[in-house]
DONUMAR-580314 format. One record per residue (C-alpha): residue number from 0; x, y, z; residue in three letters. Coordinates in Angstrom, 3 decimals, always signed. Example, Ala and Ser with C-alpha at 12.3 -4.5 7.8 and 13.67 -1.06 7.14 Angstrom:
! DONUMAR-580314
<rec><i>0</i><u>+12.300</u><v>-4.500</v><w>+7.800</w><aa>ALA</aa></rec>
<rec><i>1</i><u>+13.670</u><v>-1.060</v><w>+7.140</w><aa>SER</aa></rec>
//
This chain:
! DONUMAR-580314
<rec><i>0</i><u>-11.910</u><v>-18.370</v><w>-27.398</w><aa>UNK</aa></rec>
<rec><i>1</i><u>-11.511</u><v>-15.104</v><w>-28.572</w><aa>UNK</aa></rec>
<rec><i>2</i><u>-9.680</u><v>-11.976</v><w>-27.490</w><aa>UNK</aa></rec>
<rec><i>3</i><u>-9.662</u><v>-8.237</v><w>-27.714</w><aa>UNK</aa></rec>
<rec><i>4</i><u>-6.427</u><v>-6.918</v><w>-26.141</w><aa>UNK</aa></rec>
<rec><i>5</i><u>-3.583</u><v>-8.074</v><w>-24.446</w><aa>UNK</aa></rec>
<rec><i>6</i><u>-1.570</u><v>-5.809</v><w>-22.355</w><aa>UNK</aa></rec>
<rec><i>7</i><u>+1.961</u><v>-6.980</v><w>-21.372</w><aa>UNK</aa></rec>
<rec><i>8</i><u>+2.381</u><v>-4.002</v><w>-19.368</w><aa>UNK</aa></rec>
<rec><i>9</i><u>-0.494</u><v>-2.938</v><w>-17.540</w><aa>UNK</aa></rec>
<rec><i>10</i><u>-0.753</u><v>-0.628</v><w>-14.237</w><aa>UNK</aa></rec>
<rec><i>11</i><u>-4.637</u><v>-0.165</v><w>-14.241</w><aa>UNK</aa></rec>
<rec><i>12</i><u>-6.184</u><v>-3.736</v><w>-14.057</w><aa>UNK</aa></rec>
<rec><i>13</i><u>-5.287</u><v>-5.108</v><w>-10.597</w><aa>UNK</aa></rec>
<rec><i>14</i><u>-2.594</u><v>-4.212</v><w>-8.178</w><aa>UNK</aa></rec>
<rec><i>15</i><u>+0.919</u><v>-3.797</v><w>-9.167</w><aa>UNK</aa></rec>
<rec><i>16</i><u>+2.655</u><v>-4.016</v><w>-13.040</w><aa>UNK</aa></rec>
<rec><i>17</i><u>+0.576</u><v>-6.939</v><w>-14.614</w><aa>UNK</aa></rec>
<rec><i>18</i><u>-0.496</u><v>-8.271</v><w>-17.364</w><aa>UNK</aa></rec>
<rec><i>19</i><u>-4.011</u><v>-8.169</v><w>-18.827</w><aa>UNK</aa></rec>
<rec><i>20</i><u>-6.418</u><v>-10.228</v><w>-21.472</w><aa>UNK</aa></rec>
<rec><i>21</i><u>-9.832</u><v>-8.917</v><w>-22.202</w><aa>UNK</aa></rec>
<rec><i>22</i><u>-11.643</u><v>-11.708</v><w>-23.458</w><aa>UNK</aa></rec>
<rec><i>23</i><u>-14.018</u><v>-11.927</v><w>-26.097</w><aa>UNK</aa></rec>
<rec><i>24</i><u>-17.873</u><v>-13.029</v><w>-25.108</w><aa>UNK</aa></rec>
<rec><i>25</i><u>-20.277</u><v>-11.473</v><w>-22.812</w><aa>UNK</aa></rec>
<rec><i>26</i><u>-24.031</u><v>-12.159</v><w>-21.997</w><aa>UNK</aa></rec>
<rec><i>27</i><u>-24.707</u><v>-9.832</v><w>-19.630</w><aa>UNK</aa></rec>
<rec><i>28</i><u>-24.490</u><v>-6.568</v><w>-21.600</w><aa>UNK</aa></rec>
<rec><i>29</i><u>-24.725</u><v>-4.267</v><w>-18.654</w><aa>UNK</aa></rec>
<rec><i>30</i><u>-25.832</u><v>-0.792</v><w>-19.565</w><aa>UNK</aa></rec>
<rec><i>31</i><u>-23.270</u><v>+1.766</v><w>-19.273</w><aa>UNK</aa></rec>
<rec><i>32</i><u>-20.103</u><v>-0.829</v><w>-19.952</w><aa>UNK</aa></rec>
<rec><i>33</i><u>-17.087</u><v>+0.463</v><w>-21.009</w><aa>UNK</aa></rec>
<rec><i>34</i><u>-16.084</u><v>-2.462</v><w>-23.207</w><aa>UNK</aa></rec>
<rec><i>35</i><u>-18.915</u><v>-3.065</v><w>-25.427</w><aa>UNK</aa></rec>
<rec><i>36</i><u>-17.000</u><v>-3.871</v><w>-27.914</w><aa>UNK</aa></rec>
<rec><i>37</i><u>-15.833</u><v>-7.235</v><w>-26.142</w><aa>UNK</aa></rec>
<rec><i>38</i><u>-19.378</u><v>-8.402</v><w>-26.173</w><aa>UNK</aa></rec>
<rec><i>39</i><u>-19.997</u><v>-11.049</v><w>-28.954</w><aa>UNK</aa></rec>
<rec><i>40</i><u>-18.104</u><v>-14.270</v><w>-28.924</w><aa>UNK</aa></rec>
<rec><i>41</i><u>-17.057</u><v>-13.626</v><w>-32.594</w><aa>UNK</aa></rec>
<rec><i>42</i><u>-15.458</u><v>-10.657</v><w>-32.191</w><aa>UNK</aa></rec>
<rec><i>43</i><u>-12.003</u><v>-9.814</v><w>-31.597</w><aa>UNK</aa></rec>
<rec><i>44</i><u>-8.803</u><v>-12.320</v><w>-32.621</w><aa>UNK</aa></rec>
<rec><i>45</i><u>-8.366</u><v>-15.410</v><w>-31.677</w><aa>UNK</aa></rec>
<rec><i>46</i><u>-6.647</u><v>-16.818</v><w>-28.498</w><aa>UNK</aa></rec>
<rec><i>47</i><u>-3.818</u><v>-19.114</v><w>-29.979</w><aa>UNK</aa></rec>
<rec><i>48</i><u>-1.219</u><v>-20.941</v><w>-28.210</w><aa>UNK</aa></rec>
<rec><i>49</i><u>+1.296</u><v>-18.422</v><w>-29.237</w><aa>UNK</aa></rec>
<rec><i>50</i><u>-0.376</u><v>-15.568</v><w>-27.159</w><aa>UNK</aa></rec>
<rec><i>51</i><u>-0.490</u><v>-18.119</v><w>-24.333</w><aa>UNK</aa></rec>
<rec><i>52</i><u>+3.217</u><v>-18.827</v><w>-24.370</w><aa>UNK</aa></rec>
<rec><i>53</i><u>+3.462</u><v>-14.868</v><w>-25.006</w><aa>UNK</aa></rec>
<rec><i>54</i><u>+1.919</u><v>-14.352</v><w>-21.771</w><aa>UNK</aa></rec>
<rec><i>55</i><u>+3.752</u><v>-16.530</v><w>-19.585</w><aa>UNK</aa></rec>
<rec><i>56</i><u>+7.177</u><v>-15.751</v><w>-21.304</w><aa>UNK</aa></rec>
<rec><i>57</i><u>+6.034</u><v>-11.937</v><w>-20.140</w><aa>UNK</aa></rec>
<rec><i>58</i><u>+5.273</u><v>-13.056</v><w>-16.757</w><aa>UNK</aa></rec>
<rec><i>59</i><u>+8.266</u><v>-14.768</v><w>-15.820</w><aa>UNK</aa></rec>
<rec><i>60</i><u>+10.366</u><v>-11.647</v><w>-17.662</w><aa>UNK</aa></rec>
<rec><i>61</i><u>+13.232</u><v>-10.597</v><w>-15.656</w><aa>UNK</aa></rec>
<rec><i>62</i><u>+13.858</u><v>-7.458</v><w>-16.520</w><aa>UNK</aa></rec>
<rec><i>63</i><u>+9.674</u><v>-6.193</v><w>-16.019</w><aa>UNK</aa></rec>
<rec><i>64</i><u>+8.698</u><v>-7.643</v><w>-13.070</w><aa>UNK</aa></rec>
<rec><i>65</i><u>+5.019</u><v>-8.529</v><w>-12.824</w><aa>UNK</aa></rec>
<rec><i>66</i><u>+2.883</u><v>-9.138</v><w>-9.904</w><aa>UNK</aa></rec>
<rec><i>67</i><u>+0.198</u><v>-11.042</v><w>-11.910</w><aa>UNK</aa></rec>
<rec><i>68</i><u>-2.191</u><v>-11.788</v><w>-14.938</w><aa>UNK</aa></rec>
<rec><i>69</i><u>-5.663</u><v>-10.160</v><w>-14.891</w><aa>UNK</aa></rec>
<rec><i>70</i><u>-8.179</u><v>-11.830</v><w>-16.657</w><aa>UNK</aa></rec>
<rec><i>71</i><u>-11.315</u><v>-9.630</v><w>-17.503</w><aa>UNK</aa></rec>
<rec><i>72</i><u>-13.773</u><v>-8.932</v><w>-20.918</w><aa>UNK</aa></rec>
<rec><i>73</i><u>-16.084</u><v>-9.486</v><w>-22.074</w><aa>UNK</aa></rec>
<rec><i>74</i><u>-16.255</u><v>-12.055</v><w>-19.359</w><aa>UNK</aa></rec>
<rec><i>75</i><u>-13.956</u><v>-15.037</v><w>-19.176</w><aa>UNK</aa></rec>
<rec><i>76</i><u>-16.501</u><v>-16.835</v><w>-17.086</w><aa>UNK</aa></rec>
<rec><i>77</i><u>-18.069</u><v>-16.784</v><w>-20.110</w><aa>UNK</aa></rec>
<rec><i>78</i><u>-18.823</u><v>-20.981</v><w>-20.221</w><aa>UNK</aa></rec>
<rec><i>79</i><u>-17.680</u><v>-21.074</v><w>-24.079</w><aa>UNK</aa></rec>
<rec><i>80</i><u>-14.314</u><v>-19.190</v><w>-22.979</w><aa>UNK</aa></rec>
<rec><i>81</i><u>-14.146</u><v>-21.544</v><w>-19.580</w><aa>UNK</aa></rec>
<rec><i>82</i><u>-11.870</u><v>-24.114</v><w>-21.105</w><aa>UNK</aa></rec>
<rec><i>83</i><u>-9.561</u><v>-22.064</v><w>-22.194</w><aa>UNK</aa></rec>
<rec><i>84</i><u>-9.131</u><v>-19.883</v><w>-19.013</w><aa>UNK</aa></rec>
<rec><i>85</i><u>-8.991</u><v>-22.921</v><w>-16.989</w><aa>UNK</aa></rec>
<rec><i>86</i><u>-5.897</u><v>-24.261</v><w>-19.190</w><aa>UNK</aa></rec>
<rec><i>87</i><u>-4.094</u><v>-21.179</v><w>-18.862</w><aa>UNK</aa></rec>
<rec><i>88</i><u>-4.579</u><v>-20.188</v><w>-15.282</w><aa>UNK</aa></rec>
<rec><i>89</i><u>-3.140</u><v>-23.754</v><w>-14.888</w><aa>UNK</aa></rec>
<rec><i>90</i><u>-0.525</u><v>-23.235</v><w>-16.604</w><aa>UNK</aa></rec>
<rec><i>91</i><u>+0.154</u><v>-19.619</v><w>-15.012</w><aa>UNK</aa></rec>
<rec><i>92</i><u>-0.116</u><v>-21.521</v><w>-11.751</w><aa>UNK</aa></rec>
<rec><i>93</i><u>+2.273</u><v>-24.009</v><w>-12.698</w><aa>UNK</aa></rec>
<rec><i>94</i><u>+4.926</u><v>-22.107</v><w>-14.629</w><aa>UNK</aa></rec>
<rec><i>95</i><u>+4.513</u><v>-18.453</v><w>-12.571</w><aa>UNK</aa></rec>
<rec><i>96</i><u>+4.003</u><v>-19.929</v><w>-9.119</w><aa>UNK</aa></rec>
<rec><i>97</i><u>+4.843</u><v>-16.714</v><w>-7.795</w><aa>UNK</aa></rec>
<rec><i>98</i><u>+2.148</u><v>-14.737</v><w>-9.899</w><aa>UNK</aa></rec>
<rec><i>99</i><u>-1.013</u><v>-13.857</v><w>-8.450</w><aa>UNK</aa></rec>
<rec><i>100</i><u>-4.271</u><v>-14.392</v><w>-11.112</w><aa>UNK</aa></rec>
<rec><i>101</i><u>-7.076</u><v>-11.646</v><w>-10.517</w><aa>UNK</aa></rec>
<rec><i>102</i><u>-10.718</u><v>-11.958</v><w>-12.706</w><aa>UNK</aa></rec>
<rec><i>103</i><u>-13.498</u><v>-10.152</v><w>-13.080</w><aa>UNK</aa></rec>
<rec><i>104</i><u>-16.784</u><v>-11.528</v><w>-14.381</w><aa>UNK</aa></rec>
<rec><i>105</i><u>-20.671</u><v>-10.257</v><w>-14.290</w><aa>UNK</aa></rec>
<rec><i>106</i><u>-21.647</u><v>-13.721</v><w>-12.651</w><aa>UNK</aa></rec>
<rec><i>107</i><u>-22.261</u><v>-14.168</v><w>-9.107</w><aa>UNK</aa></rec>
<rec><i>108</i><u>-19.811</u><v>-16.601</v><w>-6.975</w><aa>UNK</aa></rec>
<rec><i>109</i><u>-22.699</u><v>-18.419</v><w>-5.626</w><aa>UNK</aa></rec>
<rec><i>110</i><u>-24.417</u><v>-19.043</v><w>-9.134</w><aa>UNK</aa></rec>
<rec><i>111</i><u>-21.391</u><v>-20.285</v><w>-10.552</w><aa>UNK</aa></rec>
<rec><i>112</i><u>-21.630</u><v>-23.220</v><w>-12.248</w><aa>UNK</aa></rec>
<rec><i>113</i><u>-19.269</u><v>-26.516</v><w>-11.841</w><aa>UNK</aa></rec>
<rec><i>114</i><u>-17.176</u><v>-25.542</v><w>-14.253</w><aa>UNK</aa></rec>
<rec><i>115</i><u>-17.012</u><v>-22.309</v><w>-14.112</w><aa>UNK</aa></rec>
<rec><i>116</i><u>-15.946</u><v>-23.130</v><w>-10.262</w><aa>UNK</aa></rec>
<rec><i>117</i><u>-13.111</u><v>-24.662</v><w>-11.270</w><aa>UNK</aa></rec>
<rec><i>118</i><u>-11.161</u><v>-21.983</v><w>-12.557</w><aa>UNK</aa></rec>
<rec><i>119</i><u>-11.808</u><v>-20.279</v><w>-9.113</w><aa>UNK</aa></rec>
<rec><i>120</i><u>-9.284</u><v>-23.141</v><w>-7.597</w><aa>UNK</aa></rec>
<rec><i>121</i><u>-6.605</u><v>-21.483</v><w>-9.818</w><aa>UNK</aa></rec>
<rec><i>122</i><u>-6.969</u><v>-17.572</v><w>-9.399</w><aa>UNK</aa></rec>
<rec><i>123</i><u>-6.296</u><v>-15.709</v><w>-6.367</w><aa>UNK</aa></rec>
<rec><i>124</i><u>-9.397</u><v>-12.785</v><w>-6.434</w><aa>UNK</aa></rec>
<rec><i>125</i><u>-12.465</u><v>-13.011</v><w>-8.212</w><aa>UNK</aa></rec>
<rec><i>126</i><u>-13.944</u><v>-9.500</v><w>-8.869</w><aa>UNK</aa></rec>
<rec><i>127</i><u>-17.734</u><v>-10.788</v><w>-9.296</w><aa>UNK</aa></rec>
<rec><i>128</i><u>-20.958</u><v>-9.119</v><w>-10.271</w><aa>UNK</aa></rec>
<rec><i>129</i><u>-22.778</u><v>-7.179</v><w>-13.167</w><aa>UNK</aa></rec>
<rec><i>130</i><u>-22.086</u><v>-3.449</v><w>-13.611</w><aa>UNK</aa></rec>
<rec><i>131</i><u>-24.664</u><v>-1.599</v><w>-12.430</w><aa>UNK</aa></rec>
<rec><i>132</i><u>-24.700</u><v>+2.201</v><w>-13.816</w><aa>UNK</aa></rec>
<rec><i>133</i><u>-27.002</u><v>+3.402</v><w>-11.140</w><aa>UNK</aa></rec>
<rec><i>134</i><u>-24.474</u><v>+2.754</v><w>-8.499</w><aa>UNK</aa></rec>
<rec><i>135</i><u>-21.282</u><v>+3.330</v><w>-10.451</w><aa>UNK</aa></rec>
<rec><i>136</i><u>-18.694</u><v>+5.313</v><w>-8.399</w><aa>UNK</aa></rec>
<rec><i>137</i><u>-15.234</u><v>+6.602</v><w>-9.195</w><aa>UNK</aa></rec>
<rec><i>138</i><u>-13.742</u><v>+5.966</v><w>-6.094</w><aa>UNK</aa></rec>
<rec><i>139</i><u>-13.936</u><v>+2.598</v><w>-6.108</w><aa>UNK</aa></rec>
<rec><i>140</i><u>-10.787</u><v>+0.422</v><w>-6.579</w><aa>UNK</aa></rec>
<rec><i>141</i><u>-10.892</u><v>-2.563</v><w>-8.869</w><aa>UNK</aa></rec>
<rec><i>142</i><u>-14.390</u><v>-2.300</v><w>-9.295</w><aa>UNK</aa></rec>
<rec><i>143</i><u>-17.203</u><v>-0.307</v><w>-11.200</w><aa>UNK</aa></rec>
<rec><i>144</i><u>-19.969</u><v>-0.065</v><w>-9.052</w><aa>UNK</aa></rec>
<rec><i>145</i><u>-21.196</u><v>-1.232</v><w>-5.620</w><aa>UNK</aa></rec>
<rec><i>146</i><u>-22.607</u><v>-4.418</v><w>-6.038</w><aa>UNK</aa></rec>
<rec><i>147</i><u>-19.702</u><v>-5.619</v><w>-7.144</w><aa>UNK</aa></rec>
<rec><i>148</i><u>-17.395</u><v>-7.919</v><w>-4.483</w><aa>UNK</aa></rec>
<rec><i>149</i><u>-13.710</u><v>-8.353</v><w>-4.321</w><aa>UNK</aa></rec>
<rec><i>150</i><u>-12.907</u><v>-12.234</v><w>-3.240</w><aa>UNK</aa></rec>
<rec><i>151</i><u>-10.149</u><v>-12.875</v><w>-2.012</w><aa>UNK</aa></rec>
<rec><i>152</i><u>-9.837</u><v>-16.051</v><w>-2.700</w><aa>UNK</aa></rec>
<rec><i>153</i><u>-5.957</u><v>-17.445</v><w>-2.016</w><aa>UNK</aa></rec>
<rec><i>154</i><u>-3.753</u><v>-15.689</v><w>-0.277</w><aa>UNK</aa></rec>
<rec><i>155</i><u>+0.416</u><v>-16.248</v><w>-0.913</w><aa>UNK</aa></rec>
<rec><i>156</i><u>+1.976</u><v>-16.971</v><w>+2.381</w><aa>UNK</aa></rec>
//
């Protein structure tokens, strides 16, 4: 997998201080998309096991607390970039129990496929739907346009 930016400090992507990886790979090319750029699986750097330790030694960082990792693109739902999301919102899971995992992707929930599914299991809202230009608005929070849905998908007690 391949990546365009990674944001150890982010207050735009998701509720809270977070962090935030934009993901390399997109197929749904929605017109009027702020991120072109993300759009072809060979662009961008790519995702090595030292940004993924990078990212959880930032999320369990004392001294800037973060609420969570946001996971957006591109599109990590992507099913070349699945395997790697699923490892690391695993791991995140595992080593940053306390850390809530928000994604957005162009996909539907219910046209998911298995594997895609799975990483669902591991994140807490999924931020699903392509961006549709004809009914972007402003005011919306965490989203681009309309048709998008927030799932809430875990909750922390």
């Amino acid at each position: 997998m391949n990546y365009h930016r990674y944001y150890s400090v982010d207050v735009v992507n998701g509720p809270g201080t977070r962090c935030s990886l934009f993901v390399a790979g997109c197929v749904h090319q929605c017109r009027g998309c702020y991120n072109k750029s993300t759009w072809s699986l060979n662009s961008g750097i790519p995702f090595t096991q030292e940004v993924e330790d990078q990212i959880i030694a930032d999320l369990q960082d004392v001294n800037i607390k973060r609420q969570g990792l946001s996971l957006s693109g591109g599109d990590p739902l992507h099913p070349q970039n699945v395997p790697t999301i699923l490892k690391l919102v695993k791991r995140v899971k595992t080593e940053c129990a306390n850390k809530d995992i928000w994604l957005w992707t162009g996909y539907k929930r219910d046209q998911l496929t298995p594997q895609q599914n799975q990483v669902l299991d591991y994140i807490d809202v999924l931020v699903d739907g392509k961006f549709v230009q004809d009914l972007a608005d402003p005011n919306l929070i965490w989203r681009g346009s309309s048709n998008q849905v927030i799932h809430y998908l875990h909750r922390k007690s």
